[in-house]
Backbone as a ProteinNet text record, in pm:
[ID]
protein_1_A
[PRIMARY]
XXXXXXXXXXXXXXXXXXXXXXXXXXXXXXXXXXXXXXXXXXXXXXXXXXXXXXXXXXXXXXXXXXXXXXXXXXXXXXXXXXXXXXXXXXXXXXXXXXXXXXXXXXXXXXXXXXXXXXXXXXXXXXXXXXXXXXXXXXXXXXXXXXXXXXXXXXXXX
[TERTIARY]
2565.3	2440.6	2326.2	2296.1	2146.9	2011	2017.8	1907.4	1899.8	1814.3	1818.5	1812.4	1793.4	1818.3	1881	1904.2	1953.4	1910.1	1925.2	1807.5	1805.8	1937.1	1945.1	1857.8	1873.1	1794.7	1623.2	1600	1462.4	1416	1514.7	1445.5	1411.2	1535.8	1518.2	1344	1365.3	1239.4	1084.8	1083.9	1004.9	953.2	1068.4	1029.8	957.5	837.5	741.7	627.3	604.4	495.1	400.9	279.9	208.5	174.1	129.3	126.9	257.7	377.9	473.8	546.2	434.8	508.4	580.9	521.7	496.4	681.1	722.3	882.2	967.3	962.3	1067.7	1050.9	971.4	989.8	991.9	1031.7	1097.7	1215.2	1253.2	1408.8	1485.3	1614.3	1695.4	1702.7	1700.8	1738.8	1579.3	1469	1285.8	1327.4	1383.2	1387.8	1502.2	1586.3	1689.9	1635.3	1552.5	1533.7	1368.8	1320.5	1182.5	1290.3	1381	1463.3	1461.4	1537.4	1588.6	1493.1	1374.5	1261.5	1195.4	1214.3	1109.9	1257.1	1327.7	1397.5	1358.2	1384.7	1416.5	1248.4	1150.5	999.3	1040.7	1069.2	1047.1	1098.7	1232.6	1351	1206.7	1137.6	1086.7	953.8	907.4	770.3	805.4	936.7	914.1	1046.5	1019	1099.6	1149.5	1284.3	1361.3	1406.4	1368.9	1459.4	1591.4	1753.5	1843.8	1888.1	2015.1	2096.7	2156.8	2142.7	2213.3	2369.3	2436.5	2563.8	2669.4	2649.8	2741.7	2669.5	2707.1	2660.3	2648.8	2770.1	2751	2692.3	2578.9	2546.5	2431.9	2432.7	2296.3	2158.7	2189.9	2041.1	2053.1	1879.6	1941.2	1950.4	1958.9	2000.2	2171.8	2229.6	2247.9	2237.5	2218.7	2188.1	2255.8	2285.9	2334.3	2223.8	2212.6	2110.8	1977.1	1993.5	1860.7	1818.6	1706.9	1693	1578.5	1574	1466.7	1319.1	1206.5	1089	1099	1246.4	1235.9	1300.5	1382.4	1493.6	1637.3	1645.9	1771.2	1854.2	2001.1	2042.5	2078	2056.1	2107.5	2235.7	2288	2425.6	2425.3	2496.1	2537.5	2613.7	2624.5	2728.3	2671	2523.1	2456.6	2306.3	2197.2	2107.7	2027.5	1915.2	1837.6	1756.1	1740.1	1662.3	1517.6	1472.4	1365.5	1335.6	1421	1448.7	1450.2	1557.9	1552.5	1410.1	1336.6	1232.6	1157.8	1155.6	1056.2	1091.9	1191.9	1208.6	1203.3	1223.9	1186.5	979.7	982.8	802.2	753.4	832.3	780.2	801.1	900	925.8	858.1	823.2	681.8	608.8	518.2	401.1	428.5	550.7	568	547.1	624.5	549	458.3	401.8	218.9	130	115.6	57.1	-152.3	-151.8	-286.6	-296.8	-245.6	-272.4	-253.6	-141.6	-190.3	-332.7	-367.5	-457.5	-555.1	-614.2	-720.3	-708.9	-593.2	-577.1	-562.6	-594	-620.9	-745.5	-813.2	-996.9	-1045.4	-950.6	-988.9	-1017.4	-1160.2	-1192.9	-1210.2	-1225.3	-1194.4	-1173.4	-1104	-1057.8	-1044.1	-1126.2	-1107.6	-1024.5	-952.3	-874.5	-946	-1017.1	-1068.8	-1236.5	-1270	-1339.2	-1362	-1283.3	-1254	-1337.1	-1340.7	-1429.3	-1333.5	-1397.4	-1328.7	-1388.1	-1389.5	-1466	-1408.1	-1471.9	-1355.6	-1466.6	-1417.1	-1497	-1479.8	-1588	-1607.9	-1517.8	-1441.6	-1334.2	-1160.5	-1053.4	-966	-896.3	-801.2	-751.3	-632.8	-580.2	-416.1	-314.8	-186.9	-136.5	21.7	93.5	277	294.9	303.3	366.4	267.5	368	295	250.5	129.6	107.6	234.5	267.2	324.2	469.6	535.1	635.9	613.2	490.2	508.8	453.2	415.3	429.1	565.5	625	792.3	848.6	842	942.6	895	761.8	653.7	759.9	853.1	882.8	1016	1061.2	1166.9	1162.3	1041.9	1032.6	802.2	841.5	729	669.7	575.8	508.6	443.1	537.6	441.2	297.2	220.6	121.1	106.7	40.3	41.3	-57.8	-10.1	-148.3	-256	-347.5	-481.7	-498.1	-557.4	-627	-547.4	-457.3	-402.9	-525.3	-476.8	-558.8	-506.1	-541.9	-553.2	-608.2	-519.3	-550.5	-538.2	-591.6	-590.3	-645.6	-647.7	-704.9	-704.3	-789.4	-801.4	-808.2	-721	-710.4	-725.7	-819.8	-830.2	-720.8	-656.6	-561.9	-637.9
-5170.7	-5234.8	-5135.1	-5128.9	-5028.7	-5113.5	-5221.9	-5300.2	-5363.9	-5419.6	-5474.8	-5636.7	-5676.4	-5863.6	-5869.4	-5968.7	-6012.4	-6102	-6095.2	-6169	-6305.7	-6408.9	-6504.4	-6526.5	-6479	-6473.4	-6459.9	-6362	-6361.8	-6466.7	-6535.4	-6639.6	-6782.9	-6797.7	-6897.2	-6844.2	-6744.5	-6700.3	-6742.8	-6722.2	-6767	-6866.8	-6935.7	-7099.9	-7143.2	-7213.9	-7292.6	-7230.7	-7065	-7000.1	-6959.1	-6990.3	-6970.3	-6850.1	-6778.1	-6622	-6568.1	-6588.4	-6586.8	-6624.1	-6701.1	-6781.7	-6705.9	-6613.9	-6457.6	-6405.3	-6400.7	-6345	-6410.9	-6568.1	-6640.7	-6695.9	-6614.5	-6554.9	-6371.6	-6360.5	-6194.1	-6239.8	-6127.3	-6142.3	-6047.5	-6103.9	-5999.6	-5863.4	-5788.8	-5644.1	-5616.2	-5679.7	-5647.4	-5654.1	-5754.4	-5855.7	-5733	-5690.1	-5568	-5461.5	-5391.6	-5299.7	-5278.7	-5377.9	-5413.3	-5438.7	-5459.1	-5474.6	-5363.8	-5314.7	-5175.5	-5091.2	-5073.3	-4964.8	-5015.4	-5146.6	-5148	-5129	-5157.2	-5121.2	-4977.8	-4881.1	-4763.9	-4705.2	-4783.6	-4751.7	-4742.8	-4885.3	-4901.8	-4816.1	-4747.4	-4654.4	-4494.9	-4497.3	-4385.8	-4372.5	-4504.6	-4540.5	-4562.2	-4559.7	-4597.1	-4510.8	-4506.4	-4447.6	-4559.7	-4596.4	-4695	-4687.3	-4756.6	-4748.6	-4724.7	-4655.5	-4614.8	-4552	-4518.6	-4437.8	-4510.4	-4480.1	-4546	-4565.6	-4689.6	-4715.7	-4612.6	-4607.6	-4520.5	-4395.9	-4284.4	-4168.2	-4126	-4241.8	-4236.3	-4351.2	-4428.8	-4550.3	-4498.6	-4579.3	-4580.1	-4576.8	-4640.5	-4697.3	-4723.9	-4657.2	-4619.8	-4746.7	-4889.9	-4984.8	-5043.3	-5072	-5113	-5018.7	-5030.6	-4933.9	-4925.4	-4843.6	-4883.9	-4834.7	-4937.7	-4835	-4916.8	-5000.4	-5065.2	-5205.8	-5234.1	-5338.4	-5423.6	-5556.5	-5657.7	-5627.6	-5675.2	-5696.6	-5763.1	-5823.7	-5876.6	-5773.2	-5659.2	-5540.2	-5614.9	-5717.4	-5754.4	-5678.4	-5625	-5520.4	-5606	-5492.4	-5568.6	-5513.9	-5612	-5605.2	-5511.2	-5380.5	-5246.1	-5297.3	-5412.8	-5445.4	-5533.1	-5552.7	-5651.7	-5595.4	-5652	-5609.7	-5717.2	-5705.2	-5771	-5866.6	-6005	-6088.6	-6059.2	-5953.9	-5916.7	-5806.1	-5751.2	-5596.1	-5658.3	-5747.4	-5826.1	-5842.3	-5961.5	-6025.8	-5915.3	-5820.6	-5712.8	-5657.8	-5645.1	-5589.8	-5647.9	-5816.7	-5921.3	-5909.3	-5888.3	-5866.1	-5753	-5653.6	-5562	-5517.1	-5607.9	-5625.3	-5727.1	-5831.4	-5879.3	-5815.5	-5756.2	-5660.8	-5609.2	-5506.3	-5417.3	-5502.2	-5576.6	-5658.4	-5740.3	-5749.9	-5801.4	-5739.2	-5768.2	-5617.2	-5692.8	-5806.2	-5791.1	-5729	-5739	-5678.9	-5560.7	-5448.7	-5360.4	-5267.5	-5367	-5299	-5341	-5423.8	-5470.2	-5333.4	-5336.6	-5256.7	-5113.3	-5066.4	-4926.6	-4907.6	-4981.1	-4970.4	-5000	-5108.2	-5140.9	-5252.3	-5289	-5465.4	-5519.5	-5471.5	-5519.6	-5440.9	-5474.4	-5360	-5487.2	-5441.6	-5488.1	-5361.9	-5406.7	-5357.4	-5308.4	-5426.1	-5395.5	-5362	-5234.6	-5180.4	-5045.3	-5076.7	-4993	-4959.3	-5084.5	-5107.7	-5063.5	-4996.5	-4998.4	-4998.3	-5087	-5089.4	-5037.8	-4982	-4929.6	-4959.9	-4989.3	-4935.9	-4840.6	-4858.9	-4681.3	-4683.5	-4747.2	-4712.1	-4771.2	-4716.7	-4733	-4832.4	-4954.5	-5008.8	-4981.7	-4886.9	-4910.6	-4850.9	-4983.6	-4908.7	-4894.1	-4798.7	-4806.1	-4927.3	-4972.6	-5097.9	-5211.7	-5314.4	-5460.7	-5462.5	-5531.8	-5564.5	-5661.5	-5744.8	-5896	-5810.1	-5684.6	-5625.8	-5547.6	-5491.6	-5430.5	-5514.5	-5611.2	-5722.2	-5743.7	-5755.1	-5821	-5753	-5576.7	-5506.8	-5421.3	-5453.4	-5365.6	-5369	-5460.5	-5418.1	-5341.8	-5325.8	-5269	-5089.7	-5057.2	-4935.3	-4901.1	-4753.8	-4750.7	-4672.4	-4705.2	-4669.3	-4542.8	-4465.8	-4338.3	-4304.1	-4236.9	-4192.8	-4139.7	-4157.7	-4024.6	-3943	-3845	-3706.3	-3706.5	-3602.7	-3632.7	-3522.3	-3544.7	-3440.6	-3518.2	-3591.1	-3683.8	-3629.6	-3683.5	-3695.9	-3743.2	-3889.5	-3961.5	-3917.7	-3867.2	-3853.1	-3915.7	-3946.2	-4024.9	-4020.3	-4028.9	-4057.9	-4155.4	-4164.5	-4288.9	-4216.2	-4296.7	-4199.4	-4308.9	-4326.6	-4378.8	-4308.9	-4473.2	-4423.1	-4405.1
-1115	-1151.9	-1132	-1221.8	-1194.1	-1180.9	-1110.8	-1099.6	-975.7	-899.6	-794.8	-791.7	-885.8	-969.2	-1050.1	-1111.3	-1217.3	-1303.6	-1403.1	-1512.6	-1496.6	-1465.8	-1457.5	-1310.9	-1186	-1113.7	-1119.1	-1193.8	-1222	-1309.8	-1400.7	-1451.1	-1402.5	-1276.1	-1232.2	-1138.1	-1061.7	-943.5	-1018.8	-1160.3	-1208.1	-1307.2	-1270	-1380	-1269.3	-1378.6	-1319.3	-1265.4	-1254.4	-1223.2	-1313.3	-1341.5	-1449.4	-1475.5	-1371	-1405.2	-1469.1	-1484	-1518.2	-1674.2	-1685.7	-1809.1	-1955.2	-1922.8	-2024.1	-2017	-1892.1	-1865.4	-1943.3	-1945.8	-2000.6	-2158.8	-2222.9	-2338.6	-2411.3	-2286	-2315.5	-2396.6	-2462.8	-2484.4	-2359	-2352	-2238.5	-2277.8	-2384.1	-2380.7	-2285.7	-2329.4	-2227.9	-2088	-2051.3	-1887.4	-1845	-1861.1	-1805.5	-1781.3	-1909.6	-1935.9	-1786.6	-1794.5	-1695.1	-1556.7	-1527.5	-1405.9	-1340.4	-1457.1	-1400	-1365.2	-1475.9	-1441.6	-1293.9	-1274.6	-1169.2	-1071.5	-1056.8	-917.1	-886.2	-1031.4	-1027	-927.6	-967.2	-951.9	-757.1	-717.7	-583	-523.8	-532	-470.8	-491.2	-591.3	-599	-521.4	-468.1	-380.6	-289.6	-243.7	-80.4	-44.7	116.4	191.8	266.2	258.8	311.6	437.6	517.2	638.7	662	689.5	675.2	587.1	573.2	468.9	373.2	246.8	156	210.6	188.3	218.2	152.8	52.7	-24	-76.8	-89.1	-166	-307.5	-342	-490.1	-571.5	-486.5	-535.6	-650.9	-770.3	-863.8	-794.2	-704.4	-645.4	-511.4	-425.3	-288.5	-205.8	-224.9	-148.2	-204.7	-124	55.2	93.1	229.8	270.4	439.7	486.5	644.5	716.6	881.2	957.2	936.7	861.5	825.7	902.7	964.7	1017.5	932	994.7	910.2	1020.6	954.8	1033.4	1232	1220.6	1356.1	1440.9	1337.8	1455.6	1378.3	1350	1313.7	1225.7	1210.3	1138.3	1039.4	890.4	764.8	701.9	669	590.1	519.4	563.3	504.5	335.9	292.8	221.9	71	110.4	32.4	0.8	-106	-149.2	-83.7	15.9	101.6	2.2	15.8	-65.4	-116.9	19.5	-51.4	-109.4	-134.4	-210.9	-399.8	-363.7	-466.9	-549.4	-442	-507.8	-552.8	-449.3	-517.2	-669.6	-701.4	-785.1	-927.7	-874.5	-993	-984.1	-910.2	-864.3	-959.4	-981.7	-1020.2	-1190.9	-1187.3	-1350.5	-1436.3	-1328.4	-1409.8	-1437.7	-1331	-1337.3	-1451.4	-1522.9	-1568.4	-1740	-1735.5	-1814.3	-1879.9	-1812.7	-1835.7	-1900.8	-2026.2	-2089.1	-2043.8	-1989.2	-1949.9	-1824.9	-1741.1	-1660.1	-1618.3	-1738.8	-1755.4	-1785.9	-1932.7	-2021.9	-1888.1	-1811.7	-1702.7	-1578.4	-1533.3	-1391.3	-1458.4	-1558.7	-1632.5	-1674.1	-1637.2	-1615.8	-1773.5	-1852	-1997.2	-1978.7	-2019.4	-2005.4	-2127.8	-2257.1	-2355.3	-2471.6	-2538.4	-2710.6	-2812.2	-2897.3	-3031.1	-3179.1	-3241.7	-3323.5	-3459.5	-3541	-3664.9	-3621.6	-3690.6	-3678.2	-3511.5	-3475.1	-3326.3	-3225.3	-3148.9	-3003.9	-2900.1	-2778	-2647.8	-2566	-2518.4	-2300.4	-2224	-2122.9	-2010.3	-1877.8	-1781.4	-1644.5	-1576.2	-1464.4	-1457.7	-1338	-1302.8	-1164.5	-1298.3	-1213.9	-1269.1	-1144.1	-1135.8	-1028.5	-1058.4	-1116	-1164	-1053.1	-1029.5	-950.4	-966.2	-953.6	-1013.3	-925.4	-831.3	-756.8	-749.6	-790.4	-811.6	-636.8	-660.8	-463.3	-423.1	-518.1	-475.7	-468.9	-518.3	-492.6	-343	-354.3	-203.9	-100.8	-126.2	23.3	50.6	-59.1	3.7	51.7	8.7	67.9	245.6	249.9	360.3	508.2	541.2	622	662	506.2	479.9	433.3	426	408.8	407.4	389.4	349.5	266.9	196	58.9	51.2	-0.6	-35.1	-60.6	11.1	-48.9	-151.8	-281.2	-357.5	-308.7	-408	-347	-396.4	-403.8	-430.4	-545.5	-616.5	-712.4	-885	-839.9	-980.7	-1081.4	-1242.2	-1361.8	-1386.1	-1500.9	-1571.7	-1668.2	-1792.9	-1927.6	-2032.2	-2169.6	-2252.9	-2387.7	-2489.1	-2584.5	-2699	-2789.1	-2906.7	-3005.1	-3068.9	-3197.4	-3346.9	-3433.9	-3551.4	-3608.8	-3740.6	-3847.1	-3954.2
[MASK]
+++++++++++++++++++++++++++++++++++++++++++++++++++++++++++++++++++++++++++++++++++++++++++++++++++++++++++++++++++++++++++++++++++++++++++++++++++++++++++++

């Protein structure tokens, strides 16, 4: 499995959430394809507490060596519930194309005739917050570095 959920899982996690409503008219090749990228995202933002269980795993959870927020050790053998959620957490995000185009410092675009707003701060961030609350005590979140650019352009057809 190269994902940390499963689609049937993520659909149940989000029936009935309105911010949500947007997922359960994806089609499945979107909802996999948004699985996978976001597991793949979290494994690349955080530093996990223990060693991956296996060496030849896709993806660095299970993991041995790893404890929960209380010290309690976790099942070298299984994918932690909230590793999970995060990762259904983060494949929403990834899907939301408003809250992309918003948390990329765009507050409004019009198409015919070619308008674009932007603000003057950017809030965009690779990890959903609601993904890294779940996983915070299971690892921790990379800093990025400083001097980043954000490049871009608009281009008329």
């Amino acid at each position: 499995m190269m994902s940390y959920a499963e689609i049937t899982e993520a659909d149940a996690f989000f029936a009935g959430r309105t911010e949500a409503a947007h997922w359960l008219k994806l089609s499945e090749e979107v909802k996999l394809n948004a699985l996978e990228r976001g597991s793949r995202m979290l494994d690349e933002a955080f530093d996990w507490k223990g060693i991956p269980a296996n060496e030849l795993q896709p993806l660095r959870w299970p993991r041995k060596n790893a404890v929960d927020s209380d010290g309690n050790p976790i099942d070298p053998e299984t994918i932690p519930l909230r590793i999970r959620i995060a990762a259904m957490e983060q494949a929403l995000y990834l899907t939301d194309p408003f809250k992309t185009l918003s948390e990329n410092g765009i507050r409004s675009a019009t198409a015919g005739g070619m308008s674009l707003s932007l603000s003057s701060e950017s809030k965009h961030s690779v990890i959903a917050p609601a993904a890294a609350a779940a996983v915070r005590s299971l690892g921790v979140l990379r800093t990025p570095g400083t001097g980043a650019a954000k490049c871009g352009s608009v281009l008329r057809g």
